[in-house]
OpenMM code with the backbone's topology and positions (N, CA, C; nanometers):
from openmm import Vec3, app, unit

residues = "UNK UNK UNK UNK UNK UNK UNK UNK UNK UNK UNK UNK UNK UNK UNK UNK UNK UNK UNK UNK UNK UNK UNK UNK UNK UNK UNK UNK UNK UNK UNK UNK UNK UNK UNK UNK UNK UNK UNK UNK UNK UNK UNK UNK UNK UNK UNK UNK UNK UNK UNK UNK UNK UNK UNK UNK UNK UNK UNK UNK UNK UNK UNK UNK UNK UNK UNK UNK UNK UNK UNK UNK UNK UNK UNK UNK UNK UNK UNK UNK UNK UNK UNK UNK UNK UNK UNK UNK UNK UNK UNK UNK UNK UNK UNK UNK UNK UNK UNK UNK UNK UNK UNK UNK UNK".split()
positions = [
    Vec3(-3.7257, 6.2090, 5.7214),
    Vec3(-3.6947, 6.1438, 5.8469),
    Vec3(-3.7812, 6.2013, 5.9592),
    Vec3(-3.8227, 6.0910, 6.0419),
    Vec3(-3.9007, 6.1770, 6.1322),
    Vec3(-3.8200, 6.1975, 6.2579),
    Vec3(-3.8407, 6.3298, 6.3435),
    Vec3(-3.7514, 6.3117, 6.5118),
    Vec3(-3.8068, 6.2127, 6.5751),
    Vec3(-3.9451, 6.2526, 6.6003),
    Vec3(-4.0073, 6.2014, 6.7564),
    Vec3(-4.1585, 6.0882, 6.7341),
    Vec3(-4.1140, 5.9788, 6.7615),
    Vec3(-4.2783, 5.9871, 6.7639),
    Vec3(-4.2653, 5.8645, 6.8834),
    Vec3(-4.4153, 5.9272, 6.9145),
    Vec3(-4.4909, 5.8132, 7.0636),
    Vec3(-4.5369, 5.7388, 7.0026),
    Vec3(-4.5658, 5.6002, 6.9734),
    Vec3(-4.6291, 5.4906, 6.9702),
    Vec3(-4.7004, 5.4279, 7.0615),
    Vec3(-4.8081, 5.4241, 7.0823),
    Vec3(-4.9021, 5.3762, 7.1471),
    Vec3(-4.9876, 5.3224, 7.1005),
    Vec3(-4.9529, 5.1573, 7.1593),
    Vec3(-4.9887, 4.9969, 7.0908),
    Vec3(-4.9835, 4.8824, 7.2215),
    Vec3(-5.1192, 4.8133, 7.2374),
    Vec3(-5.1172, 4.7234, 7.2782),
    Vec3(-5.0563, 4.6045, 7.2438),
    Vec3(-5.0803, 4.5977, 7.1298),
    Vec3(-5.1098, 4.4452, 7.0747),
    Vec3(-4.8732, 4.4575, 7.0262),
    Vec3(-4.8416, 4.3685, 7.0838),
    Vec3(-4.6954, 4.3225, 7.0998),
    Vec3(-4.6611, 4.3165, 6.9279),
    Vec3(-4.7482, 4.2381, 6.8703),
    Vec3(-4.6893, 4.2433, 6.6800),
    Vec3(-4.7114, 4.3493, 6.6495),
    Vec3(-4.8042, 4.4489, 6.6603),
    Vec3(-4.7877, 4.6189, 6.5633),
    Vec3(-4.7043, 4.6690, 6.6753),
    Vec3(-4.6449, 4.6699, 6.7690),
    Vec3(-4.5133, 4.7099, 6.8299),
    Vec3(-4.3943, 4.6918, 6.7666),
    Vec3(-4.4023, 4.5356, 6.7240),
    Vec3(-4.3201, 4.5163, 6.6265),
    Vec3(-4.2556, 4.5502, 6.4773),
    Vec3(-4.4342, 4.5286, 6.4435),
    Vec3(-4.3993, 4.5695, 6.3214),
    Vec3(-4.3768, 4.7591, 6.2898),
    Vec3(-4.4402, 4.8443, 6.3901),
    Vec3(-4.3714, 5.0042, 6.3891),
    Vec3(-4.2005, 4.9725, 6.4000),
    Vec3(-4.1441, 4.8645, 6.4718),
    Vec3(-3.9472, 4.8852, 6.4915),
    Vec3(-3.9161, 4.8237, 6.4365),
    Vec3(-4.0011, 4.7526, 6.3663),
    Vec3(-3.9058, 4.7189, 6.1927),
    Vec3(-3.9178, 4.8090, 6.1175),
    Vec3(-4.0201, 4.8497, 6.0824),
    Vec3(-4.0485, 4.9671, 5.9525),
    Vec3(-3.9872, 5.0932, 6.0072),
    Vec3(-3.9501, 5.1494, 6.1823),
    Vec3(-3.8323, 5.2523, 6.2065),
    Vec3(-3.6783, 5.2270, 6.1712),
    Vec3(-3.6460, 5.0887, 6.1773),
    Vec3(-3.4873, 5.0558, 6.1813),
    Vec3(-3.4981, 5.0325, 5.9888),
    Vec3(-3.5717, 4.9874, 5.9411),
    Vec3(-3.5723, 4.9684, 5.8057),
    Vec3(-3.5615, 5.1093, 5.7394),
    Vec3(-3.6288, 5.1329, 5.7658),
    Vec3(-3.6583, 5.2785, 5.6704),
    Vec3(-3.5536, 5.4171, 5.7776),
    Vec3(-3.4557, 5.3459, 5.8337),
    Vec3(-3.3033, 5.4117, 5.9087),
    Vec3(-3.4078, 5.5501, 5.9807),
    Vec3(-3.4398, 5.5231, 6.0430),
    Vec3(-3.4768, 5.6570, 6.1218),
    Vec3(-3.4212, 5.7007, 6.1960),
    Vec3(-3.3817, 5.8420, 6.2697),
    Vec3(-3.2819, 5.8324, 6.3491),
    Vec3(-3.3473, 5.9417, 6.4745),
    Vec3(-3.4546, 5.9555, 6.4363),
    Vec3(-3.5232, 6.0234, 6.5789),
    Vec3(-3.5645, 5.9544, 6.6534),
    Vec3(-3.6313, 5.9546, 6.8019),
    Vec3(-3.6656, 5.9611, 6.8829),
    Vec3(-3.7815, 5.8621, 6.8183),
    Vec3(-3.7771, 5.6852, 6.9091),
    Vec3(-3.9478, 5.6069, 6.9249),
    Vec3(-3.9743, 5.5632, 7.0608),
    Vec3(-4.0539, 5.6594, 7.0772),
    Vec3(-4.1151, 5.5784, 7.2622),
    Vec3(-4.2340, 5.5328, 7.1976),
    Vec3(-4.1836, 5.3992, 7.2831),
    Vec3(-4.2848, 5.2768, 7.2844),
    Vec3(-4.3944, 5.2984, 7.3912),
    Vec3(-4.5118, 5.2939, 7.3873),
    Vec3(-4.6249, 5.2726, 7.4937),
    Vec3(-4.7171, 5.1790, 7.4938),
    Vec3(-4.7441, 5.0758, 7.6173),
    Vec3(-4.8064, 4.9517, 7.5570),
    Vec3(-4.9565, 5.0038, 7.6060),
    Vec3(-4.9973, 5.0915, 7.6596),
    Vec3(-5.1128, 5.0837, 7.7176),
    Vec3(-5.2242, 5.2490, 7.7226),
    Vec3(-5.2761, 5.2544, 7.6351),
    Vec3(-5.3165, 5.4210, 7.6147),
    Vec3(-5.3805, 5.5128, 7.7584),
    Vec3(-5.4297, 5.3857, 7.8337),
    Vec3(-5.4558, 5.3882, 7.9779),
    Vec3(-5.3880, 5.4642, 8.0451),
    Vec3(-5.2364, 5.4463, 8.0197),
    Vec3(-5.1183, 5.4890, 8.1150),
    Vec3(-5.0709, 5.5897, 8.0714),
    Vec3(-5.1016, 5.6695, 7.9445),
    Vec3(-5.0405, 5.7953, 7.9425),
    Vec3(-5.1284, 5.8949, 8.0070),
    Vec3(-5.0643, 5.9605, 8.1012),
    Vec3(-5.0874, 6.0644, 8.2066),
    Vec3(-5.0855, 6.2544, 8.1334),
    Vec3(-5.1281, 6.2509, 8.2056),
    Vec3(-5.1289, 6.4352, 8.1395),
    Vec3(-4.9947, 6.4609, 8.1658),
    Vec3(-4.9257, 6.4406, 8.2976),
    Vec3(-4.8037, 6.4412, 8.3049),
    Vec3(-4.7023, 6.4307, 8.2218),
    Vec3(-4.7094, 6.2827, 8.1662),
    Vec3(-4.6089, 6.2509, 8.0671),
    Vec3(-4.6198, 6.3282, 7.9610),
    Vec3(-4.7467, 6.3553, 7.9378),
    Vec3(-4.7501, 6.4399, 7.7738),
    Vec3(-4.7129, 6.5584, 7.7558),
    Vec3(-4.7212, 6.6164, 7.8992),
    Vec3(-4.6549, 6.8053, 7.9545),
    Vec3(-4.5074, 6.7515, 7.9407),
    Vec3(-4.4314, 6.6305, 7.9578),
    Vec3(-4.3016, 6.6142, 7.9482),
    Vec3(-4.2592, 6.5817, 7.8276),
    Vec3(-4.3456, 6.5105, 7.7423),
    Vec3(-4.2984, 6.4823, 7.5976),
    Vec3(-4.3061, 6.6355, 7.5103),
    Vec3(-4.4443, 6.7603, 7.5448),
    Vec3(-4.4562, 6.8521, 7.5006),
    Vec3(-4.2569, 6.9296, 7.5308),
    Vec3(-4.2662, 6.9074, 7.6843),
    Vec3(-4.1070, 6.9929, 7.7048),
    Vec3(-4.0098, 6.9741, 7.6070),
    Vec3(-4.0177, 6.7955, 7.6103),
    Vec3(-3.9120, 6.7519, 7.5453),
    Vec3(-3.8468, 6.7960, 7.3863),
    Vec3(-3.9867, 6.7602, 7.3333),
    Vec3(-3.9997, 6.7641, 7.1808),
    Vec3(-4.0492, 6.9146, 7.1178),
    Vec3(-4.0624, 6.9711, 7.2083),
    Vec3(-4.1242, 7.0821, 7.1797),
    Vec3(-4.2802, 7.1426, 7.1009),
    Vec3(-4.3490, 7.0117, 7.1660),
    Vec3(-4.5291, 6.9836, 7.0931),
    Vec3(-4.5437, 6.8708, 7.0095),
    Vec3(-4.6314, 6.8597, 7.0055),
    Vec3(-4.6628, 6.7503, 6.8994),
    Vec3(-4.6995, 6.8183, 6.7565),
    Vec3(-4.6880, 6.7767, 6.6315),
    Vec3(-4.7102, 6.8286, 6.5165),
    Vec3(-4.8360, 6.7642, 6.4697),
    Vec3(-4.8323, 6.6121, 6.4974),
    Vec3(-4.9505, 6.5219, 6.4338),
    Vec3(-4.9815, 6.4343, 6.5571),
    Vec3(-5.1222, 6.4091, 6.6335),
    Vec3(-5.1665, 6.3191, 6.6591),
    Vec3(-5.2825, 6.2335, 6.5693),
    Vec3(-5.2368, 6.0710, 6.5905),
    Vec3(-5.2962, 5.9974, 6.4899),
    Vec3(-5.3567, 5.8916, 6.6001),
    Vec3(-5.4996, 5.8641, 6.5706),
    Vec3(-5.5732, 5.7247, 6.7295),
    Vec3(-5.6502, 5.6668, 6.6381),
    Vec3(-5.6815, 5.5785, 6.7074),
    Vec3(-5.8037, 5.4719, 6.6433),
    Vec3(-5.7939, 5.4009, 6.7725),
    Vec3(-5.9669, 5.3919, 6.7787),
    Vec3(-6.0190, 5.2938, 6.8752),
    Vec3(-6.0591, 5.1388, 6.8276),
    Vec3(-6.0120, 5.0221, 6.8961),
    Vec3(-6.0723, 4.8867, 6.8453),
    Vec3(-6.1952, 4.9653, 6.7652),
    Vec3(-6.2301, 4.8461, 6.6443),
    Vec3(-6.3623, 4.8288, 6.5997),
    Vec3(-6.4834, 4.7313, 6.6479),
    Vec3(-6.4128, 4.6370, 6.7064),
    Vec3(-6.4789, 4.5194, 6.7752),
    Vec3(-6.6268, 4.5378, 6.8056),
    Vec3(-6.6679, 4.6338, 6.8594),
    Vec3(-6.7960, 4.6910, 6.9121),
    Vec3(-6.8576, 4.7698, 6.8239),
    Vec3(-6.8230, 4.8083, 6.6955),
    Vec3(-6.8656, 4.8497, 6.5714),
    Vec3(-6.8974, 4.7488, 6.4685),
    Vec3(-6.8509, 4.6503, 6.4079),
    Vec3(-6.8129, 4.6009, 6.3390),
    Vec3(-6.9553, 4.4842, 6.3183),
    Vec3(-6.9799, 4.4962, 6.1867),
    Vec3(-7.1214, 4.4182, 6.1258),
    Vec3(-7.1520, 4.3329, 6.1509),
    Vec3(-7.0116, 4.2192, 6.1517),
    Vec3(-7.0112, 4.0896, 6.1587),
    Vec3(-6.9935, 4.0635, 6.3092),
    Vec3(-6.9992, 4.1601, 6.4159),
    Vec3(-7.0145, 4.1220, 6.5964),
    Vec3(-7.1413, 4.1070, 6.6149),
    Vec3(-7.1803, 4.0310, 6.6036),
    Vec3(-7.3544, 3.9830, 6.6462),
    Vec3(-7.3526, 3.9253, 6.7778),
    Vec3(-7.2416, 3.9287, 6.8368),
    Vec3(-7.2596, 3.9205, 6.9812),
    Vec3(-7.3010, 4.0667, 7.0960),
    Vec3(-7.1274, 4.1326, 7.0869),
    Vec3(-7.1209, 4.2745, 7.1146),
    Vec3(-7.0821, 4.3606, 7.1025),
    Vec3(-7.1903, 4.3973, 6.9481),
    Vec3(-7.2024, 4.5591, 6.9143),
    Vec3(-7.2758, 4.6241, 6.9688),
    Vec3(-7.1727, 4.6922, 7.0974),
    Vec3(-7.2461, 4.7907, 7.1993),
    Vec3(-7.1572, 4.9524, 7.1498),
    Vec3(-7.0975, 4.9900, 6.9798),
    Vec3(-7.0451, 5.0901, 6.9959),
    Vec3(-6.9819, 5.1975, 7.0780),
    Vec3(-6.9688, 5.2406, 7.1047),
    Vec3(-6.8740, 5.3300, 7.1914),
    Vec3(-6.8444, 5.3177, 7.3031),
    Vec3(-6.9950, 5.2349, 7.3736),
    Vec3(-7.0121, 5.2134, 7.5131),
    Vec3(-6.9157, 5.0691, 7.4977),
    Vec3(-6.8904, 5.0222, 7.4339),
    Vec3(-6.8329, 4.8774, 7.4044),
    Vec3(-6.6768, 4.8343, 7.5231),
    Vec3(-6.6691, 4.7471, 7.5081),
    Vec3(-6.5232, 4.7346, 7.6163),
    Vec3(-6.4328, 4.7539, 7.5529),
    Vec3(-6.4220, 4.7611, 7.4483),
    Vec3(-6.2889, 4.7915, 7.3438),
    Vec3(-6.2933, 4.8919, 7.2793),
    Vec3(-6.4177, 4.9695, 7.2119),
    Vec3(-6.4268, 5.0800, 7.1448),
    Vec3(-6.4777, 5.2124, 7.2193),
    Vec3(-6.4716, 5.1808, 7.3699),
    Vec3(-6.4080, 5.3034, 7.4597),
    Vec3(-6.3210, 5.3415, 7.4832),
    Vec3(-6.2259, 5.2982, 7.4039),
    Vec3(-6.0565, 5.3262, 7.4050),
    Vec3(-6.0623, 5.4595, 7.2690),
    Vec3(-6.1962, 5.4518, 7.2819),
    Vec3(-6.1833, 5.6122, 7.1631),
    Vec3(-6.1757, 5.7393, 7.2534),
    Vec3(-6.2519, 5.7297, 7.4125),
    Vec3(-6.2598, 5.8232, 7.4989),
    Vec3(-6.1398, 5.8382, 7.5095),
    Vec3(-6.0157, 5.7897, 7.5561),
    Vec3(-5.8619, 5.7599, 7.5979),
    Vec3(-5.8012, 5.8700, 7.4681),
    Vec3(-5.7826, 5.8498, 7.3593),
    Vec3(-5.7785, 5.9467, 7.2580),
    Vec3(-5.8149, 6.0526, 7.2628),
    Vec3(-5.9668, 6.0879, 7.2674),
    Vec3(-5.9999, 6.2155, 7.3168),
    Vec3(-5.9191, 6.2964, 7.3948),
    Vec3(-5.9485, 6.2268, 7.5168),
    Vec3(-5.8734, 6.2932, 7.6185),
    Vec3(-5.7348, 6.3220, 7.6287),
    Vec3(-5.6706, 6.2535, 7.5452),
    Vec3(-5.5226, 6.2750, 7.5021),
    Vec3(-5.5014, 6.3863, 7.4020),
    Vec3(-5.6252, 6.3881, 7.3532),
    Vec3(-5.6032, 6.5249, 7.2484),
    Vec3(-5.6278, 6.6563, 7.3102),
    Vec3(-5.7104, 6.6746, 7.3608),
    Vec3(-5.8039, 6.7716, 7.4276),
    Vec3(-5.6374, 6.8103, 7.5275),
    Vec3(-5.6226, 6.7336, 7.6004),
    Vec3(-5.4920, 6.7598, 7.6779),
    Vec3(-5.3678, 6.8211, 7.6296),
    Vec3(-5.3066, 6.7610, 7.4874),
    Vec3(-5.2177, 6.8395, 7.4197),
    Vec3(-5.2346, 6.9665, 7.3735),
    Vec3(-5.3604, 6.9640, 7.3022),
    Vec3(-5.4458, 7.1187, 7.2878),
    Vec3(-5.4217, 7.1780, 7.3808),
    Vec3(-5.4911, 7.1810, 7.4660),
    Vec3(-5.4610, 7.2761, 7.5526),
    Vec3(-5.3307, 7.3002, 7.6212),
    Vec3(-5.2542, 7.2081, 7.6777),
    Vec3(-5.0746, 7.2079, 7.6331),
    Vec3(-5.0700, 7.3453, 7.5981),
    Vec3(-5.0397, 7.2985, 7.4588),
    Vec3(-4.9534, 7.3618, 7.3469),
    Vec3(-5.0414, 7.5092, 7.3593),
    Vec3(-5.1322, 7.4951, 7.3977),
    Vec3(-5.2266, 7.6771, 7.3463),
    Vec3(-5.1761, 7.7326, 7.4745),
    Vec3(-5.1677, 7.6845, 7.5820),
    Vec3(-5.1176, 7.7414, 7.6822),
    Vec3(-4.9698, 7.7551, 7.6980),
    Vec3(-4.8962, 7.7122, 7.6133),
    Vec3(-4.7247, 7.7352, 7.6547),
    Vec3(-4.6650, 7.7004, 7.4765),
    Vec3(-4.6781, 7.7786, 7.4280),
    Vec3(-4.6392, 7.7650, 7.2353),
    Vec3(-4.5351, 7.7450, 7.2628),
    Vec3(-4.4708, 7.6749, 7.1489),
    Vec3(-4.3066, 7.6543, 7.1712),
    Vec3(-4.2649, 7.7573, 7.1127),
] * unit.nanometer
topology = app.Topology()
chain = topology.addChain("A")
for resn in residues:
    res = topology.addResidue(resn, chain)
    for name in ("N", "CA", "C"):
        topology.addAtom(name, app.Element.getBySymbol(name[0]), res)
């Protein structure tokens, strides 16, 4: 069973489909929903760190859209409008890191 986990998902059906596969598979910890990776703040994550007491696993993926073989329009990789949502990750990691190294639970 898992306690805690953040979900952070644009797209409204894999929102969905994470709170079926939590209520199916009876989970009984903790799911915050996040629709926008934009909007998580260093803030919130110093409060989810309080809460939960750190994170154990962070898991990201950026669109492929701007990678992807078959975009013969725009595969501009990283610099791309969708597969700069890998920077957003980064920086969400780099932030918990340092979190957690600075205040261990």
């Amino acid at each position: 069973m898992l306690k805690n986990v953040v979900s952070v998902e644009i797209a409204e059906v894999n929102r969905n489909i994470i709170r079926c596969w939590w209520e199916q598979t009876n989970q009984k910890g903790n799911l915050i929903e996040v629709e926008d990776v934009q909007n998580v703040s260093s803030n919130q994550l110093s409060q989810w760190i309080t809460k939960f007491g750190g994170f154990d696993l962070i898991i990201g993926g950026s669109p492929c859209n701007n990678f992807s073989g078959s975009n013969r329009v725009s595969r501009h990789g990283l610099e791309g409008e969708h597969s700069s949502l890998f920077y957003e990750y980064y920086r969400i990691l780099e932030a918990v890191m340092e979190m957690q190294k600075n205040n261990p639970q």
